[in-house]
N, C-alpha and C positions, 0 to 999 in steps of 0.2 A: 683185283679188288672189286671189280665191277663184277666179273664174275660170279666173287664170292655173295656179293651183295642182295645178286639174282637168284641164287640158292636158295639164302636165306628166305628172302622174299618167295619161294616158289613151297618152300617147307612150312612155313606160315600159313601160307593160303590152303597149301592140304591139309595140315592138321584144324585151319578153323573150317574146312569142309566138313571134317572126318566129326568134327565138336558137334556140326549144326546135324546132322545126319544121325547122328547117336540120339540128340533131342528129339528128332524127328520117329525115331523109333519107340522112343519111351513116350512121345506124347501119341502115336497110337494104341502102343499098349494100353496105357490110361485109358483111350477111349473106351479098348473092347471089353475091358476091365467093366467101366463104371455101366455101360451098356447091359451088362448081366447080373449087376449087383441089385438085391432088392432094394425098396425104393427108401423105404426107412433108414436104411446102412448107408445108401448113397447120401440119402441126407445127411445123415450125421458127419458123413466122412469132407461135404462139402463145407459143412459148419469149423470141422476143426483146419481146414486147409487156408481160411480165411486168414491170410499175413495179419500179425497185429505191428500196424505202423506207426503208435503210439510208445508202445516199448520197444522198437527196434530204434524209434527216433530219441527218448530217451537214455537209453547205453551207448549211443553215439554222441550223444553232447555229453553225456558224462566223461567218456573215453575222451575229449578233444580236451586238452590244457587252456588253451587261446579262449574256445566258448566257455571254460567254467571261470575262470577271471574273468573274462567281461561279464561273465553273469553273475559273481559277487562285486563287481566295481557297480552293476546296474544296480541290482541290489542295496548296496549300501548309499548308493547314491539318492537313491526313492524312500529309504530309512530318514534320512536327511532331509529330501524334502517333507515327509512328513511332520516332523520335530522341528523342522523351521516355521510350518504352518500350524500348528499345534502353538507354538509360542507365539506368535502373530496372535493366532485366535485370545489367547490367556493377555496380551497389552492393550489389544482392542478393548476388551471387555472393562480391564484397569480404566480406562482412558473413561469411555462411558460412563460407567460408574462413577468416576469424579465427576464428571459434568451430573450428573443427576445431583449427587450425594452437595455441588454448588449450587444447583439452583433452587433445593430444600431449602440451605441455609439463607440464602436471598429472599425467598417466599416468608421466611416464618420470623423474620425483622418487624414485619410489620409498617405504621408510620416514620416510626422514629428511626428506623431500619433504611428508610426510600430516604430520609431526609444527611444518613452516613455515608452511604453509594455515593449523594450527588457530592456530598463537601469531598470524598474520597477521587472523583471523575474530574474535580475543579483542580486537586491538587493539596487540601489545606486539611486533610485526615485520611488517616493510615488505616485500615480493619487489617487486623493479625489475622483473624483466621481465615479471610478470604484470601489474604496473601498466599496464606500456606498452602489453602487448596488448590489456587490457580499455580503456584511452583508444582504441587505435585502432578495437576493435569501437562505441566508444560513436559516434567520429566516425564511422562507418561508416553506423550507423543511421541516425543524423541527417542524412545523404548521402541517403542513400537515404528518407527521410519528404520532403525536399527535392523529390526526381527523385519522388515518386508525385505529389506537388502539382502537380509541371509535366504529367504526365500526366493528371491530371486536366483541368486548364484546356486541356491542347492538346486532348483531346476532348471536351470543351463546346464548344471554338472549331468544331472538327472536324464535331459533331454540327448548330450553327447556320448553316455554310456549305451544308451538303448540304441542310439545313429551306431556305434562298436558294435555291440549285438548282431543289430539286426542280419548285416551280408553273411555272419557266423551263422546266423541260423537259417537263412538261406541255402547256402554253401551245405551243413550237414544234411541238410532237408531234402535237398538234390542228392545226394551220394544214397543216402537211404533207400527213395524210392528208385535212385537203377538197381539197387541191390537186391529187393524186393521186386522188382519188375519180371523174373521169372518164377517166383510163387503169385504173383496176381494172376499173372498169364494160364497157371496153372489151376487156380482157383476160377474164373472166371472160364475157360474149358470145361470145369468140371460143373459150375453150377449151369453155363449153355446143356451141357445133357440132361441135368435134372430137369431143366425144364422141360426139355422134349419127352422125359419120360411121363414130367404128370400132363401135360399135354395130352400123349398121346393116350394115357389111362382113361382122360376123360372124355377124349372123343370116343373110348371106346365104350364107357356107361353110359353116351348117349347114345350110343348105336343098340345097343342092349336094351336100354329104354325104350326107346320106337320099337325094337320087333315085339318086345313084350306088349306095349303095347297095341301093336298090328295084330297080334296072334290073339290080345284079350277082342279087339271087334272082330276078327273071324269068328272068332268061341259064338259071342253072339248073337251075328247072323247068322250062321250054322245053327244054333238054338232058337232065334225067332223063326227060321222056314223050316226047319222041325216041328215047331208048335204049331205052325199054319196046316201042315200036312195031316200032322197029327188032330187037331180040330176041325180041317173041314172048311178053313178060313179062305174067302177068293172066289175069284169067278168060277161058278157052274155050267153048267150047258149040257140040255139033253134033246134030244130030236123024237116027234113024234108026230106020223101022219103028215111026214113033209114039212111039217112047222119046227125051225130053232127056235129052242128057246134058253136062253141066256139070264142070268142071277146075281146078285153079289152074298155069297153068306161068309157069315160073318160067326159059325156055328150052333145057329138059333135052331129051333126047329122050322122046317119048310114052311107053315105056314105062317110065320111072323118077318121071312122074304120078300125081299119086293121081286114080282117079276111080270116080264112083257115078250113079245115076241117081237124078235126084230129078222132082218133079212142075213143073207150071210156075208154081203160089203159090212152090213153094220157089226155084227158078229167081229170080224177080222179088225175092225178097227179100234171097236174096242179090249180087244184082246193086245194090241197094238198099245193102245193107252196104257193097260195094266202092266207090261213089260217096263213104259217108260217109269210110270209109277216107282214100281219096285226098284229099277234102277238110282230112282234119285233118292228114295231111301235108301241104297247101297250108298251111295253117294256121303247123304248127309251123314250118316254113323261113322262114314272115314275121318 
């Protein structure tokens, strides 16, 4: 028996290897799948893959016998209490209503009205109609202490149907989401790639972006030292009779230049300035 037992146990354990190992095949397939799929398909394929656990959770408490009676026991139970409280509402109002509808009648006696109350308070006269309306406010009451007792009891009844409920819906709610727990797994893998794919689309339009833009400021430093060559623009320098002489044009004609003689340390240094110049306008246009 013991034997046998280990067998079994040993055939178990291969085949839920042989289970997870199959899984483990198809969830990279999936990968290299969704990896190549365009990006719009991937979407949509992620959209439909999303588990709907409101109607898996639904067909499950319909399918359970035990949750659909507690869930017409709650039901009718919460029917109850409403119609208890509903009739409550409609004796309260009765009740009221006679107290106003007696203190009209008291108001509109008059003198001779305050002088029947008191013989009526002493004991030595009777008022018929005041009788009758304080009988019907007393029936009123008692109507209405009736209808809050049934109110009562219908939510107790009310309150212990949904205490039945509840671990029912608990219970299916659990079963659902293990059942469901490898389509999550499997949507949540898939919507992980979507991300990396737009992800990675958009580091790649900003990588496109900057060379585009690095190639537009080449274009035009390449066209402003173009223009400078081509006009004449920048330091001059011509030597005559031993004398440098050094310039800035700016493409004017010569004699609207300023110009002076300088040595050839000063020469070199300012030709030294004009490098750095131009550099930091390299500079600032990056």
């Amino acid at each position: 028996q013991k034997a046998e037992e280990a067998r079994r146990a040993a055939e178990a354990a291969e085949a839920a290897q042989k289970a997870a190992e199959a899984v483990e095949r198809a969830d990279e397939a999936d990968l290299t799948r969704w990896r190549s799929m365009p990006l719009n398909a991937l979407q949509w394929e992620v959209n439909t893959l999303r588990p709907d656990r409101e109607a898996a959770l639904a067909a499950a408490r319909m399918a359970d016998p035990a949750y659909c009676e507690a869930k017409d026991a709650a039901e009718k139970a919460e029917g109850g209490a409403a119609r208890a409280r509903l009739e409550l509402l409609e004796a309260t109002e009765t009740v009221r209503s006679l107290n106003q509808q007696a203190e009209r009648y008291r108001e509109r006696q008059g003198l001779l009205g305050r002088v029947k109350f008191w013989l009526q308070d002493k004991g030595f006269l009777e008022i018929r109609e005041w009788k009758r309306l304080q009988t019907e406010i007393s029936e009123a009451q008692a109507l209405a202490e009736k209808r809050q007792g049934v109110l009562d009891s219908a939510d107790t009844l009310h309150t212990e149907a949904k205490n039945t409920l509840h671990p029912l819906h608990c219970a299916i709610a659990g079963m659902v989401d293990e059942a469901l727990e490898p389509e999550w797994r499997r949507y949540e893998a898939a919507r992980s790639v979507l991300d990396e794919r737009i992800e990675e689309d958009r580091r790649r339009a900003a990588e496109a972006e900057a060379e585009r833009r690095a190639e537009e400021i080449r274009r035009r430093v390449d066209a402003e030292i173009e223009r400078e060559k081509r006009e004449g623009i920048g330091w001059q320098v011509s030597v005559q009779d031993g004398v440098v002489t050094t310039w800035w044009s700016d493409g004017k004609s010569p004699q609207e230049d300023e110009t002076k003689e300088v040595t050839k340390d000063e020469l070199q240094e300012r030709q030294v300035q004009a490098k750095r110049e131009k550099d930091r306008g390299f500079d600032m246009m990056d």
